[in-house]
N, C-alpha and C positions, 0 to 999 in steps of 0.2 A: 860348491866347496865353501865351509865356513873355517874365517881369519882370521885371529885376534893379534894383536901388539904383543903379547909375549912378556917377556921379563918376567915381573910381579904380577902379570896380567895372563895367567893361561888362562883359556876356558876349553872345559869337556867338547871333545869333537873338532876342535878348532886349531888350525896350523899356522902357528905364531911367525908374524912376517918383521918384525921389528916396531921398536916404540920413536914415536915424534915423525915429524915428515921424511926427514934422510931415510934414515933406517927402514920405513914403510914401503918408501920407493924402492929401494934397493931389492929389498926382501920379496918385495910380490914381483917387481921383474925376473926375478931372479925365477920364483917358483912359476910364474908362467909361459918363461923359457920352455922349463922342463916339461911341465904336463900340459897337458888338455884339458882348460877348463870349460866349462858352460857357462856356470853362470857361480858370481861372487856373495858370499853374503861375509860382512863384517862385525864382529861381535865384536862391543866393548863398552866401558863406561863414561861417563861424560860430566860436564859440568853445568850446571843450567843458568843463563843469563836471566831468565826469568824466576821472579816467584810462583809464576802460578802455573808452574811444572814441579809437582809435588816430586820430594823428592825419592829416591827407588823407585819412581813409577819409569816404566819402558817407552822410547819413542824410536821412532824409524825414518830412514830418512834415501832419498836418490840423490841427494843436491847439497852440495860443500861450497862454503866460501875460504879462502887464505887471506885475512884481513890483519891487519898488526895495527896494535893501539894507536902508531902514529898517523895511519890512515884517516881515521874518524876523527879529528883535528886536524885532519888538511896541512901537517906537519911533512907530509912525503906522498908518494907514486909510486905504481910499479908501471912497469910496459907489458904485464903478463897477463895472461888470462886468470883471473882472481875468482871467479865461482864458475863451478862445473856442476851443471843436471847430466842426468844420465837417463837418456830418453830410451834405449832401447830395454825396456825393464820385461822381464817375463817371472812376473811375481806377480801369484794369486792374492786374490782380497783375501782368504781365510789367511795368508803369514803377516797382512797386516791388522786384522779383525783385533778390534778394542785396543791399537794404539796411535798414540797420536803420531802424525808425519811432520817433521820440521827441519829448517835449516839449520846445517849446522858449520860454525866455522872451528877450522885448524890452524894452529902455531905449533912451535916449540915449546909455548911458555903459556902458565896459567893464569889467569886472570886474577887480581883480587882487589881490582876496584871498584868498585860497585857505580860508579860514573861512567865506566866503559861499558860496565853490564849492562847497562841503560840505554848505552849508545847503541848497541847493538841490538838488544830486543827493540826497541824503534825502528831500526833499520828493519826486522822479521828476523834476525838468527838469534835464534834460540841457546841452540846450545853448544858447547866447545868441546871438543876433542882429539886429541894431538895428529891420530894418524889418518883421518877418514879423507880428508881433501887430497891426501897423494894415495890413496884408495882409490879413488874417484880417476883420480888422474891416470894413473896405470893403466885399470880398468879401460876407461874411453880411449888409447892406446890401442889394447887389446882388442879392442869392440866387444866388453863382457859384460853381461846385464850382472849388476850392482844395486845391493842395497845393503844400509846399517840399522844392527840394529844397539841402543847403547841404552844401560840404565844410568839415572842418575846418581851421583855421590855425592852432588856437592853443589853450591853457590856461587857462582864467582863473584867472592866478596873477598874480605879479609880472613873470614874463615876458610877460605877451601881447602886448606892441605890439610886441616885438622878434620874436617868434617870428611874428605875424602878416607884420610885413612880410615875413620870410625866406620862407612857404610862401603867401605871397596870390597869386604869379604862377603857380606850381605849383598849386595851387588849382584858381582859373581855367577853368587848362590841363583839370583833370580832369574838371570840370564840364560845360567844353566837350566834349569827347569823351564824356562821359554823352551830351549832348544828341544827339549827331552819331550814336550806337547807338540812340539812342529815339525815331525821329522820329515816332513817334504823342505825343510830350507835348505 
């Protein structure tokens, strides 16, 4: 079954579970009350802590972290479990064939320090996306093989909300057209 965040964010084929962690959680529980799924795949787009994830280029990912800026300055804690792999995956190499795999972390909120960004590509996550960590979380719940897959918009810099909105329809577009090549996801 493929899910997207919904709102501003439909994508072709894909049944919109809610945007940010609340709503993501709520939304896929909710739908996986109801039906019978197999296996999850999550469309959407994301923000790259790295530069050298060009950006509109596609990546995929089984592994979420939940980290918040005051984490990486040792300013706070949680008692939670803060990154989720998702080991039981039943996803052929052709749905990942020619794109990169990385970590990616979720919040409510988007980055636009480019010090955080820092922090975090050191750390290996890559890249940000509101809803994919309570994706993940559901999912391993569930016991449902999980994967994302998100294009880039954006930098988490000072730029992002500008540049996101400039490349979200483009975006989109490209994801769509993934889908529309991969119709085994």
């Amino acid at each position: 079954m493929l899910i997207c965040a919904g709102r501003n964010e439909f994508i072709k084929y894909a049944t919109p579970i809610g945007v940010g962690l609340v709503e993501a959680s709520i939304g896929l529980t909710r739908l996986c009350l109801r039906e019978s799924i197999e296996k999850l795949t999550f469309i959407g787009t994301a923000g790259a802590y790295s530069y050298d994830l060009p950006l509109l280029s596609l990546c995929a990912s089984k592994q979420a972290t939940q980290i918040e800026s005051g984490f990486l300055s040792g300013e706070c804690y949680t008692p939670l479990e803060n990154c989720i792999a998702i080991e039981n995956q039943a996803v052929s190499r052709e749905t990942l064939e020619s794109i990169s795999e990385v970590l990616v972390n979720s919040s409510n909120y988007i980055t636009t320090n480019p010090n955080i960004s820092n922090k975090m590509t050191s750390a290996g996550i890559l890249l940000e996306n509101m809803e994919f960590f309570a994706v993940l979380r559901v999912a391993q719940e569930f016991n449902i093989p999980t994967l994302g897959v998100f294009c880039i918009t954006n930098y988490c810099n000072e730029n992002a909300h500008r540049d996101f909105l400039l490349n979200h329809a483009k975006a989109k577009a490209k994801l769509e057209e993934y889908i529309d090549g991969k119709k085994y996801l």
